[in-house]
Structures are given as structure tokens and as C-alpha cells.
C-alpha positions, 0 to 999 in steps of 0.5 A: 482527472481522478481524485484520490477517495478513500479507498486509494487512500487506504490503499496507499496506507497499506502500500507504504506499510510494506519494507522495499528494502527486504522482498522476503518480507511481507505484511499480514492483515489481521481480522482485527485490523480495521475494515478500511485497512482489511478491503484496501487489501483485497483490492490491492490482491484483486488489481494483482498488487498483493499476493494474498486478499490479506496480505502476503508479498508485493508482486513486481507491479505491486513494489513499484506501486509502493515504491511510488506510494512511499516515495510521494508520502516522503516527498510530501511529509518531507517538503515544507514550504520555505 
């Protein structure tokens, strides 16, 4: 089993970024972001998540990969123990 390294987690961050109630939105990642934020997103381009190495819009798999992202970020923060 995978773990989750810190490369999928950055990418997760830039997933859960991204607006899945508007499609016409999309997210820029400027020069000035931070590295960890600038190679997530040409990760998330080069598995055809992201329609651009800096951002752009979410392709069909890519709003279901955040869909999923978002959803466990807020089952996660959400959730506390009773």
C-alpha cells in the first residue's frame, strides 16, 4: 500500500484549490508560488489532470480527482471524534 509522500500531497493541495461548482474557472500558478505548489502542478498536467503545466482547467478526470480530494479534506477536517 501507498503512502501519501509529499508530492501527493501537494498535489492534493492544488486539487482542493480548484472551484467545482464553476468549470469555466480555472487556477493559475504563478513563478512566485512555491516550488512544492509549481512541480505539483506539472505533475497533475503530465497525469492529464490540469490542462496546463501551470494550471489551467481541470480535465474530466482531473474534477473527479478533486472532487474526491475535497471531499476527504472535508470529511477529514469536518469529522471529530465524539
Amino acid at each position: 500500500m501507498s503512502s501519501y509522500t509529499p508530492e501527493l500531497v501537494a498535489e492534493l493541495e492544488i486539487l482542493a484549490l480548484f472551484n467545482l461548482g464553476n468549470t469555466m474557472e480555472g487556477l493559475k500558478i504563478h513563478h512566485t508560488a512555491a516550488p512544492a505548489a509549481i512541480a505539483a502542478a506539472t505533475r497533475l498536467h503530465e497525469k492529464e489532470l490540469i490542462t496546463k503545466p501551470d494550471g489551467g482547467y481541470l480535465t474530466s478526470l482531473g474534477h473527479e480527482a478533486a472532487e474526491h480530494a475535497q471531499s476527504l479534506l472535508t470529511i477529514l477536517t469536518v469529522a471529530e471524534p465524539a
